[in-house]
MIGU-982985 format. One record per residue (C-alpha): residue number from 1; x, y, z; residue in three letters; chain. Coordinates in Angstrom, 3 decimals. Example, Ala and Ser with C-alpha at 12.3 -4.5 7.8 and 13.67 -1.06 7.14 Angstrom:
residues 2
<1, <12.300, -4.500, 7.800>, "ala", "A">
<2, <13.670, -1.060, 7.140>, "ser", "A">
This chain:
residues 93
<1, <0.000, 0.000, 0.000>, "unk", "A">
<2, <2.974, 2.336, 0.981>, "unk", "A">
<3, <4.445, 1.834, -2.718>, "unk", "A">
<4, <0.663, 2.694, -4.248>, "unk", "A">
<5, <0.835, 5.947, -2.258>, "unk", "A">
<6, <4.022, 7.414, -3.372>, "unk", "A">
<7, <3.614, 6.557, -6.872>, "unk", "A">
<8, <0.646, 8.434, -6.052>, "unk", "A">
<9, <2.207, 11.165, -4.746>, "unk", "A">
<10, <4.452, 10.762, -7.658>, "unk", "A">
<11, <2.024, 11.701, -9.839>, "unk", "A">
<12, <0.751, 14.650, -8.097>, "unk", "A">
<13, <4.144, 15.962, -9.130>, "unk", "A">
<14, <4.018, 15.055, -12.258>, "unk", "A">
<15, <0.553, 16.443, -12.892>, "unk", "A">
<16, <1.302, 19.773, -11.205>, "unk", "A">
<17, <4.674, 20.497, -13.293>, "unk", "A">
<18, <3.126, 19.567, -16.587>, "unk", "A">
<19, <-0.026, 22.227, -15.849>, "unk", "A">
<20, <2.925, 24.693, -15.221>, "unk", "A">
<21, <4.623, 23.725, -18.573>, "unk", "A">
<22, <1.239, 23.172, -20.981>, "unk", "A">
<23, <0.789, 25.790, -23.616>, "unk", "A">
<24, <-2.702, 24.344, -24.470>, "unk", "A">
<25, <-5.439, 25.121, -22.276>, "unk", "A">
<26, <-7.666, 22.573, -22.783>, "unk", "A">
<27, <-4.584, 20.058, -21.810>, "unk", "A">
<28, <-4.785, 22.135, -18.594>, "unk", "A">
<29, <-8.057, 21.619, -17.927>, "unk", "A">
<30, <-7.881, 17.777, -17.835>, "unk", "A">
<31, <-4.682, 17.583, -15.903>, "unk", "A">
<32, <-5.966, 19.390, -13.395>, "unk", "A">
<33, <-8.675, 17.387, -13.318>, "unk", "A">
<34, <-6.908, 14.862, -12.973>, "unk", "A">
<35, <-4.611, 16.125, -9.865>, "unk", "A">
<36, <-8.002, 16.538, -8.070>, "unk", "A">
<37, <-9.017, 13.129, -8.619>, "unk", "A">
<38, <-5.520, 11.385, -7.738>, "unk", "A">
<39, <-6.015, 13.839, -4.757>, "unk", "A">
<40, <-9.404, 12.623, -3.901>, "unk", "A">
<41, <-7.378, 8.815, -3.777>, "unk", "A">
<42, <-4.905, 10.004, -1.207>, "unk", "A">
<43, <-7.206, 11.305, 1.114>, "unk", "A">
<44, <-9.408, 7.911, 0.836>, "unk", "A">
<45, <-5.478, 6.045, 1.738>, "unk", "A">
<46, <-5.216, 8.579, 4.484>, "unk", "A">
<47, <-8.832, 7.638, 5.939>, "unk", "A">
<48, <-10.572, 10.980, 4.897>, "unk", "A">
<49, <-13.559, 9.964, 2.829>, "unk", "A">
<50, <-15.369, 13.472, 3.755>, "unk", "A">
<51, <-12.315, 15.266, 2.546>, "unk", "A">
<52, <-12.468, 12.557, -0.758>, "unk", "A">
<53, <-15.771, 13.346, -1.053>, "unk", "A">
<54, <-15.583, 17.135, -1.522>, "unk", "A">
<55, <-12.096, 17.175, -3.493>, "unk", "A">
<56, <-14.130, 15.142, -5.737>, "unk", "A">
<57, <-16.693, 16.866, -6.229>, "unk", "A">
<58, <-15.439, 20.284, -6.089>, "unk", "A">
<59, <-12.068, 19.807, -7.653>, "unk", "A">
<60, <-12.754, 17.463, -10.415>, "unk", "A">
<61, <-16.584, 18.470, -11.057>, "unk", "A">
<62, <-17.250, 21.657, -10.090>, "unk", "A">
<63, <-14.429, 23.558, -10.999>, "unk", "A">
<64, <-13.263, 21.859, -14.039>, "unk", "A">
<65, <-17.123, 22.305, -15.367>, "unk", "A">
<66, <-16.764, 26.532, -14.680>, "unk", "A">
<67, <-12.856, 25.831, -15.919>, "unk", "A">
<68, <-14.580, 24.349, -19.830>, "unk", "A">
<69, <-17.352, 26.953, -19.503>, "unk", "A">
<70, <-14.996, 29.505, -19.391>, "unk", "A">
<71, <-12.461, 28.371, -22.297>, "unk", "A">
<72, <-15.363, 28.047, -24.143>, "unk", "A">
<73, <-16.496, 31.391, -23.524>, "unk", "A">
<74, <-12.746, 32.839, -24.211>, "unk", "A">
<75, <-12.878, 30.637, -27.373>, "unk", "A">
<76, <-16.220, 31.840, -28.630>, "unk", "A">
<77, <-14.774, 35.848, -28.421>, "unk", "A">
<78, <-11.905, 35.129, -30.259>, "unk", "A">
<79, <-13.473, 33.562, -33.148>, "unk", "A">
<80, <-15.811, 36.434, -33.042>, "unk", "A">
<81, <-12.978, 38.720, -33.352>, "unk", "A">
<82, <-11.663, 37.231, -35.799>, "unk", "A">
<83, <-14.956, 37.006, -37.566>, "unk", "A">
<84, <-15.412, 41.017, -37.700>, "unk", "A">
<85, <-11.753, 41.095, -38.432>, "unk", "A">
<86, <-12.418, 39.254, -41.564>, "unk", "A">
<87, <-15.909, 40.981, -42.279>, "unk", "A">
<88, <-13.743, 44.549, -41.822>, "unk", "A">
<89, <-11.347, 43.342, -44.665>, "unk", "A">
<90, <-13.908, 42.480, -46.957>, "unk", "A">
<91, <-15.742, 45.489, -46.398>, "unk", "A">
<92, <-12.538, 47.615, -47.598>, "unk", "A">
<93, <-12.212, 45.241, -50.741>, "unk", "A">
């Protein structure tokens, strides 16, 4: 059990240099997501199921829900940016 929780732990690392180093938001998203579920594992080992419970549901649900809503949003104003950008050019043709 002691080896499952530091390759565990492990991968917390992993997962929290890679969001630091990811140029691609979406990737961020669903590493992240993933550090709150490997999270919600270690506090089950450590006897914490109320503290599993919430990381779970906020970390991994919650937030990373509001976390695609919002890229979404971000991505929707750039395309419609773009989209005037391109109806401005045509106009001056």
């Amino acid at each position: 059990m002691r080896l499952f929780t530091y390759i565990l732990m492990g991968f917390l690392i992993v997962c929290a240099v890679s969001v630091s180093f990811s140029k691609n938001l979406l990737n961020s998203i669903l590493i992240y997501m993933s550090y709150s579920l490997v999270m919600s594992l270690i506090w089950i080992i450590l006897e914490s199921p109320d503290l599993a419970i919430t990381e779970a549901a906020v970390g991994a649900g919650v937030t990373t829900v509001l976390f695609f809503v919002t890229l979404k949003k971000i991505q929707a104003m750039v395309n419609s940016d773009k989209k005037e950008d391109e109806d401005d050019e045509q106009k001056e043709k």
